[in-house]
MDAnalysis code that builds the backbone (N, CA, C; Angstrom):
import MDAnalysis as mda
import numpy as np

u = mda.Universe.empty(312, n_residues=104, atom_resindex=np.repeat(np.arange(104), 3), trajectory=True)
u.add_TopologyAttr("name", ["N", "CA", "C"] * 104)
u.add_TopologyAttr("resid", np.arange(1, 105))
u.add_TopologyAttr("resname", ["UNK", "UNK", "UNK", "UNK", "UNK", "UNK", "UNK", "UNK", "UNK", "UNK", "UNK", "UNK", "UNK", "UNK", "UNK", "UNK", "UNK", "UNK", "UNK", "UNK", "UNK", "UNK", "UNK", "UNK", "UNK", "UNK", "UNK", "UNK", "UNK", "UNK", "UNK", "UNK", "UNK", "UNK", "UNK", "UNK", "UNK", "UNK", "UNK", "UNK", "UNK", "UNK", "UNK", "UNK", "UNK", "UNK", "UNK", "UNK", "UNK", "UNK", "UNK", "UNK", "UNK", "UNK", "UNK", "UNK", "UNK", "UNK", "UNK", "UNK", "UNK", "UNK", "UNK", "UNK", "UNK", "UNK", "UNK", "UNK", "UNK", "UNK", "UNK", "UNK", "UNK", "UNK", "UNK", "UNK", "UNK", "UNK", "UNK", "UNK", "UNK", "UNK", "UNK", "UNK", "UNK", "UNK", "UNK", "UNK", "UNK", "UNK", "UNK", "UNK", "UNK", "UNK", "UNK", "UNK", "UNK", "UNK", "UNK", "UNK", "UNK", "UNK", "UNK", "UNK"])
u.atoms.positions = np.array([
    [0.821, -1.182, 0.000],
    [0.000, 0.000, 0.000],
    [0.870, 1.253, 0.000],
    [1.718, 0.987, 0.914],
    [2.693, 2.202, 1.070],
    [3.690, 2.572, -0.495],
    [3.779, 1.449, -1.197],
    [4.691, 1.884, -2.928],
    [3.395, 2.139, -3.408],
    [2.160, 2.273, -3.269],
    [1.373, 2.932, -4.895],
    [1.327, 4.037, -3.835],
    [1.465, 4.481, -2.660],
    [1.508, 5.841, -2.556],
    [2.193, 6.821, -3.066],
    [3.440, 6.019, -2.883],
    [4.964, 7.098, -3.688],
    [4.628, 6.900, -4.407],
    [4.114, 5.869, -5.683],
    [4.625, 6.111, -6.917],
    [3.132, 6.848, -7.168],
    [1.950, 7.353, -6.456],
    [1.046, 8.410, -6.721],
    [1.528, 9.904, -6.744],
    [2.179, 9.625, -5.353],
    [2.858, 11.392, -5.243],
    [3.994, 11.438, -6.348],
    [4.792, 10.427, -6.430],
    [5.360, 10.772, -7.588],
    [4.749, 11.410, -8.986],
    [3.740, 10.813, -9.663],
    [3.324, 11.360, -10.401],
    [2.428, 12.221, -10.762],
    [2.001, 12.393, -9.245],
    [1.670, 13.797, -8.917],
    [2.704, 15.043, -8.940],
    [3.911, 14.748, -8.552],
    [5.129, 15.579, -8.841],
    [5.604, 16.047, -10.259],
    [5.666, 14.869, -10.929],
    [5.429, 14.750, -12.185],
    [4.882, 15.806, -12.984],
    [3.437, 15.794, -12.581],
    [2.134, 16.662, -13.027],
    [2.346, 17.819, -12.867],
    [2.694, 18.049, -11.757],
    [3.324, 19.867, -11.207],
    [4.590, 20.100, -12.022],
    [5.506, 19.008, -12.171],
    [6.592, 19.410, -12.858],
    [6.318, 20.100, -14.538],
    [4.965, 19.727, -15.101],
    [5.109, 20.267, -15.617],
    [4.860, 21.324, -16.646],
    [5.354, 22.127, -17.589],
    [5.294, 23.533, -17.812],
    [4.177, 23.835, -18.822],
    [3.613, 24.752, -19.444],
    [2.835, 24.718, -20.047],
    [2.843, 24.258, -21.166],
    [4.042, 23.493, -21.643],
    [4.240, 23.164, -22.995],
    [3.633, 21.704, -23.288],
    [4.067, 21.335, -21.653],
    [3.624, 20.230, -21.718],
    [4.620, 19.020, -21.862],
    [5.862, 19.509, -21.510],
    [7.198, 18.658, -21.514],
    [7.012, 17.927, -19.928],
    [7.483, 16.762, -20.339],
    [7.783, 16.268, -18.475],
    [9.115, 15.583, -18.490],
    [10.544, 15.811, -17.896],
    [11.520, 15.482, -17.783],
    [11.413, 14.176, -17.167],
    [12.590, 13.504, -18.164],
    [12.520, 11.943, -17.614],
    [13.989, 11.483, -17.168],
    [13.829, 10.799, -15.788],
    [15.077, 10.228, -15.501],
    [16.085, 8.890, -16.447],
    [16.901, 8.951, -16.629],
    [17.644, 8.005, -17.272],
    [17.451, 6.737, -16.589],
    [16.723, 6.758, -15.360],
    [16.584, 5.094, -14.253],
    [15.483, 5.140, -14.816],
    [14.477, 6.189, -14.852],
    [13.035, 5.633, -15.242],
    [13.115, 5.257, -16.816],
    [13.907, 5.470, -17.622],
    [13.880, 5.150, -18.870],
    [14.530, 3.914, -19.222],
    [15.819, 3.486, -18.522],
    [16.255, 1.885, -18.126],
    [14.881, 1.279, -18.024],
    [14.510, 1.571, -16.419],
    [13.408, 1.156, -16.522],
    [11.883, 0.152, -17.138],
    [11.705, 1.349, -17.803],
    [10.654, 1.370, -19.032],
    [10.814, 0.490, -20.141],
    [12.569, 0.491, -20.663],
    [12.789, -0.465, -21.370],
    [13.150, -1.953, -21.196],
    [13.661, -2.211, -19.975],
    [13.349, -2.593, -18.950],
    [12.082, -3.963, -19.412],
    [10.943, -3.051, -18.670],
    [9.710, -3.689, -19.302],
    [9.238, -4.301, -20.131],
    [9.208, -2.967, -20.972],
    [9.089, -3.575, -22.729],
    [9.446, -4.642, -22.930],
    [10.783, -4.931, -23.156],
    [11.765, -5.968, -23.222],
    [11.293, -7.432, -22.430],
    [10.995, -7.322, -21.110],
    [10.309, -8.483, -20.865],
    [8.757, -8.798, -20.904],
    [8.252, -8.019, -21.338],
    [7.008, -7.772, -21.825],
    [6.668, -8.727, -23.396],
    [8.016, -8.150, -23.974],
    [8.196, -8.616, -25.103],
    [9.377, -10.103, -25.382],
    [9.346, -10.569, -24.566],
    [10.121, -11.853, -24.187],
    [8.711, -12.414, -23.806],
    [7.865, -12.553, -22.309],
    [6.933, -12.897, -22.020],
    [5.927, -13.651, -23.001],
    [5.595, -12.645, -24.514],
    [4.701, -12.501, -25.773],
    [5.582, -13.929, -26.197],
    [6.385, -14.146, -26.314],
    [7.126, -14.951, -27.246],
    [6.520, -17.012, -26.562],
    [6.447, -17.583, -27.686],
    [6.172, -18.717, -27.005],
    [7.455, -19.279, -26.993],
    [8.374, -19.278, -27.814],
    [9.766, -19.752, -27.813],
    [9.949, -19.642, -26.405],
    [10.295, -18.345, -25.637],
    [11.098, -17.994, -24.710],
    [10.778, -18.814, -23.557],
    [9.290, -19.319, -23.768],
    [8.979, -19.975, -22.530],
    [9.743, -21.022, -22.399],
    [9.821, -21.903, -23.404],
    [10.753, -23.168, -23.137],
    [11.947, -22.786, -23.088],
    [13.049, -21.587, -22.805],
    [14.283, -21.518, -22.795],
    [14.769, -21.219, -21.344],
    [16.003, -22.033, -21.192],
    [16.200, -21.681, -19.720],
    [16.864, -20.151, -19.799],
    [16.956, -19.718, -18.451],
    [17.434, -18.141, -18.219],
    [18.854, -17.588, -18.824],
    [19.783, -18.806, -19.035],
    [20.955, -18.515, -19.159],
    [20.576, -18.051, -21.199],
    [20.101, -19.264, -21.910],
    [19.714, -19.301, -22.857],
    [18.616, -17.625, -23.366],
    [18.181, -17.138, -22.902],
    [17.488, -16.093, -23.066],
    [18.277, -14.515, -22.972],
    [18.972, -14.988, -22.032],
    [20.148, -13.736, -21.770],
    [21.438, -13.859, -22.769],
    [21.632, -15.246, -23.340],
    [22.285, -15.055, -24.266],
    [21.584, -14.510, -25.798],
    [20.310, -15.050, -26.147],
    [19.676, -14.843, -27.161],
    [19.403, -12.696, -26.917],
    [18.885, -12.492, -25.972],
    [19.149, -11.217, -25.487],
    [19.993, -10.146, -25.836],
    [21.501, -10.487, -25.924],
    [22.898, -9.826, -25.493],
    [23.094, -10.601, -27.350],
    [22.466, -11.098, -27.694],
    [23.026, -11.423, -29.302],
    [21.981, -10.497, -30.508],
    [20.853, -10.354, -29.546],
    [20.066, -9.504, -30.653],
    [20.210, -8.112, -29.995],
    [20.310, -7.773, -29.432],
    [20.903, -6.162, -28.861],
    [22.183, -5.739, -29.382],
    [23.061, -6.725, -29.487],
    [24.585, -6.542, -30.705],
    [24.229, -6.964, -32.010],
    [23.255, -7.068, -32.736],
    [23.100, -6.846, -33.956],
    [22.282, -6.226, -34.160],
    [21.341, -5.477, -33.037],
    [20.669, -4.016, -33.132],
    [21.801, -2.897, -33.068],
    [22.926, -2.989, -32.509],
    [24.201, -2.148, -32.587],
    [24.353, -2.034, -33.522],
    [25.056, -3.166, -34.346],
    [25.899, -3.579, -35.284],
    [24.982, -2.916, -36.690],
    [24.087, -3.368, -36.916],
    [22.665, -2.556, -37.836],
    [22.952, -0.965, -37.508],
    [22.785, -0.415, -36.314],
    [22.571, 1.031, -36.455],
    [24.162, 1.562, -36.980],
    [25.227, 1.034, -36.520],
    [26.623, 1.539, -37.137],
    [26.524, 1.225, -38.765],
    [25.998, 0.184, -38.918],
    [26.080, -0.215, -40.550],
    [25.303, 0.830, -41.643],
    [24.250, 1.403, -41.183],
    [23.295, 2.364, -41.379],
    [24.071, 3.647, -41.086],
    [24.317, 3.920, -40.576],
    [25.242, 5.331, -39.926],
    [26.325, 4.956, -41.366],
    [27.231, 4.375, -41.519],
    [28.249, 3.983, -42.353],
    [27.682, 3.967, -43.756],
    [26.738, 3.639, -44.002],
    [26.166, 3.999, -45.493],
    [25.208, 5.157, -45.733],
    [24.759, 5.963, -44.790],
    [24.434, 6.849, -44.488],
    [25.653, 8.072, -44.712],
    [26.794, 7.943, -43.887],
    [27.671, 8.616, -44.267],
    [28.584, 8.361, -45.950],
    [28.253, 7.236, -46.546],
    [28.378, 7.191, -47.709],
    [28.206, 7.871, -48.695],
    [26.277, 8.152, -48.716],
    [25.684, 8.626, -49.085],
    [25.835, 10.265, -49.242],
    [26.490, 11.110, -48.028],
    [26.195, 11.716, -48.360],
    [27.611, 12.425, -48.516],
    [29.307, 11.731, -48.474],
    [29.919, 11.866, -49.113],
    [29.910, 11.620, -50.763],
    [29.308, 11.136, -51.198],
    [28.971, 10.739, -52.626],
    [28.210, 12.189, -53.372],
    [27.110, 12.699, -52.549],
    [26.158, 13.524, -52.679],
    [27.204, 14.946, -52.811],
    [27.772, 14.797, -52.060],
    [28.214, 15.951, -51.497],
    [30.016, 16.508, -53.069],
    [30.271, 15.329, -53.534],
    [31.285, 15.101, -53.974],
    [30.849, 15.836, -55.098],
    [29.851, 14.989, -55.780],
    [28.525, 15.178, -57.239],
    [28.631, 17.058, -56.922],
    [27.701, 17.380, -56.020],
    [27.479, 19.089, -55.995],
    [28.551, 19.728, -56.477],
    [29.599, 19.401, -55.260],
    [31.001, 20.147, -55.123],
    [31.108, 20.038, -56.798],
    [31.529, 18.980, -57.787],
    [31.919, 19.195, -59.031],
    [30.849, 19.405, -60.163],
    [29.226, 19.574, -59.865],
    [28.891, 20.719, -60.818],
    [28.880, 22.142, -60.230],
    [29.321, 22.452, -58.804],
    [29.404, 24.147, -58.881],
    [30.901, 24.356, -59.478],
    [32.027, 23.267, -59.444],
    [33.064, 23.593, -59.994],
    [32.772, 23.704, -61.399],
    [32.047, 23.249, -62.385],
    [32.185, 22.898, -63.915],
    [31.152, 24.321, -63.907],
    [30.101, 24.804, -63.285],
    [29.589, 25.842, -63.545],
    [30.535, 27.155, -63.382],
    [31.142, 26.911, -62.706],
    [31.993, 28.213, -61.905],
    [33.494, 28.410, -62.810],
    [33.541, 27.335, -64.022],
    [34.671, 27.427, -64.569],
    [34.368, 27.678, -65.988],
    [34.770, 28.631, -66.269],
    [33.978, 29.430, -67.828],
    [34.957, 28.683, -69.257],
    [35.476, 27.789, -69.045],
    [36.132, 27.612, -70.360],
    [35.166, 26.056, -70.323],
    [35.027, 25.404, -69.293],
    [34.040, 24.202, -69.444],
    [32.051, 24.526, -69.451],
    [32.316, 26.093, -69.074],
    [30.709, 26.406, -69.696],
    [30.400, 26.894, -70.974],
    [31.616, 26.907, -71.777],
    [31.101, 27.622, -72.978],
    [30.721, 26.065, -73.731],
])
């Protein structure tokens, strides 16, 4: 009884915290947290997971979270490809415009 009190006044604190915009600042524990949840929320959903022992889940876990890494660097890396490529292209038609013996 006494934790749904705090976590009432808490988000009653919350509520006061905040401004008319309508922003509410979030702690980096409450956002662990949250994901936290999700995450076994979304393990829970799974019928696989039920038959896996704990060790087995924390490895399956720690293997798809490093190729959710590994994906966002790979993306970032062709991303930055992209827009060295882009950027290369511009740079040499303002040069071929900007050079009057290749615009005539």
């Amino acid at each position: 009884m006494e934790a749904s009190t705090s976590q009432a006044a808490d988000a009653d604190k919350a509520l006061d915290a905040m401004d008319g915009d309508g922003f509410v600042l979030v702690d980096k524990h409450d956002a662990v947290e949250c994901l936290a949840f999700y995450i076994a929320a979304c393990i829970q959903d799974l019928p696989e997971a039920q038959q896996m022992t704990p060790r087995q889940l924390q490895l399956a876990l720690v293997e798809a979270l490093r190729n959710l890494k590994r994906s966002r660097l790979q993306r970032m890396c062709a991303w930055g490809r992209r827009v060295y490529c882009w950027s290369t292209y511009t740079y040499s038609a303002v040069q071929m415009y900007q050079n009057p013996w290749l615009m005539r």
